[in-house]
N, C-alpha and C positions, 0 to 999 in steps of 0.2 A: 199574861198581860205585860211583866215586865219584859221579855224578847221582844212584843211589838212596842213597848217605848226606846229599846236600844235599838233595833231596826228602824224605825223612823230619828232617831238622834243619827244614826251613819248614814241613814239616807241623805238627811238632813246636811249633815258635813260634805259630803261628796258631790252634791250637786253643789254647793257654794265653793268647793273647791274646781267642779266641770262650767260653771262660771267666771269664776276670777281668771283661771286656763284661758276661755275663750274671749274676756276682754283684754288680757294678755296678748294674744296671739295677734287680734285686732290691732292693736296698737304696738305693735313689732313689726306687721307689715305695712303701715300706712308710714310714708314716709315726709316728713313737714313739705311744703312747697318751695321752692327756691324763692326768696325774697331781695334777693341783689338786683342791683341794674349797674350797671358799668358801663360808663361815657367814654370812647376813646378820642383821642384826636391824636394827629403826632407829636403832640412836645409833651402833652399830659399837665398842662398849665394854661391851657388857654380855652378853649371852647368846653373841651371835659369838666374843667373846675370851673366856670360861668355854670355849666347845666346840673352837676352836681351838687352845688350848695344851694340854686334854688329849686331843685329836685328833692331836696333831705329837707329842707326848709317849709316847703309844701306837705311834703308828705305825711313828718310832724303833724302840722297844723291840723293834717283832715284825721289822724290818728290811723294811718293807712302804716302798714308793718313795713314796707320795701325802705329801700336807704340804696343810697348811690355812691359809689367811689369811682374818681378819674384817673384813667392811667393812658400812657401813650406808648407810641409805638418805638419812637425814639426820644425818649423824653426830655425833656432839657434840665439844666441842671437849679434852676428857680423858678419861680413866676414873676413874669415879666411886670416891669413896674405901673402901666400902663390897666392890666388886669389886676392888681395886685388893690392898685389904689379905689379904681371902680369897683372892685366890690367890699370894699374896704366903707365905700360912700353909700352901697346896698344891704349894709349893717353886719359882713361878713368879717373875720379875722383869719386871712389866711397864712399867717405871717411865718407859722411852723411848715405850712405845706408843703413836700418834698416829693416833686415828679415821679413815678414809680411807672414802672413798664407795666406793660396787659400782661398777664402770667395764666399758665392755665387752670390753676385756684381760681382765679377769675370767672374765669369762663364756666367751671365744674358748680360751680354754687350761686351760679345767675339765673334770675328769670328770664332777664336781657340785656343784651348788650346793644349799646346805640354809639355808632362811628359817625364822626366828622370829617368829609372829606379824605377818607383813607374807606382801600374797600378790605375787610380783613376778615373776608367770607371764608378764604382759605386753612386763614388759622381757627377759626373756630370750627370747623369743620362739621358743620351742623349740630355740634350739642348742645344749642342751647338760640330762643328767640335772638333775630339779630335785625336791627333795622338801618337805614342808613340818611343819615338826615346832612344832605351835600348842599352845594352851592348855600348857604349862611353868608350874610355879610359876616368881613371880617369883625373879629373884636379890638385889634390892637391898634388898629387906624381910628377906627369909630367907637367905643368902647359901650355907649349907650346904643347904638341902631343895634350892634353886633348881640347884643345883651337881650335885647325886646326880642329880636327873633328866634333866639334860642328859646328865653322865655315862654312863647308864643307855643314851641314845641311841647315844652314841661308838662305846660298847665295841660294840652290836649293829651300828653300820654297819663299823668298824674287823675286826669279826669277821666281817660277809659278804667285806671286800673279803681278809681271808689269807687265808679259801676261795677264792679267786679270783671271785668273785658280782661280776656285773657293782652296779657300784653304785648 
């Protein structure tokens, strides 16, 4: 009698050990989903930072995981006062914000990357979703038309990905 209570005690143990193994294993190969998106434009101050603060703005609000950084391709060395001020009046503060190039950290930990009139199919070289959202009225002429139309974008890609749409 006592062999078959220590034989079921180590059976006992070793399945809970072939167990915890196999939820281990599970979760060692599942790897999280990329939750970046990355706005390019070329200065990294102007059309990128309009779609990225109301991209992270949004995306908050619906409790959806992704967040956006802008970067550009040549990027300039402020945000220009004209953007700076308009989203300044869109309840933004972007006043530490500091143009930073696309890097391929970027690209490697993104779901997607969305370009503005710049095509940088080449440097991304297919690793990662990439769309291209051209002809935008400007922003620095018109600061509000330039703004609604990006906007306009946001909300349609912010609304594929709470349906769950891949993006």
């Amino acid at each position: 009698m006592r062999a078959i209570g220590i034989s079921l005690v180590l059976f006992n143990v070793a399945a809970a050990f072939a167990i915890q193994a196999a939820a281990q294993s599970v979760t060692a190969t599942r790897s999280p989903q990329p939750t970046g998106v990355v706005f390019v434009c070329e200065h990294g101050s102007v059309k990128s930072l309009v779609a990225m603060e109301h991209f992270n703005r949004e995306a908050r609000q619906r409790g959806l995981p992704y967040r956006a950084v802008a970067r550009g391709t040549a990027p300039g060395p402020a945000v220009p006062a004209p953007v700076r001020e308009g989203l300044r009046a869109d309840g933004f503060d972007v006043s530490s914000f500091v143009p930073q190039p696309l890097r391929a950290t970027d690209v490697d930990n993104a779901a997607l990357v969305v370009s503005f009139d710049d095509d940088i199919a080449n440097t991304l070289g297919g690793r990662t979703r990439y769309l291209k959202w051209d002809d935008l009225p400007g922003v620095l002429g018109d600061y509000s038309r330039g703004r609604d139309a990006i906007v306009r974008q946001v909300d349609t890609l912010i609304g594929a990905l709470a349906r769950g749409a891949s993006p």
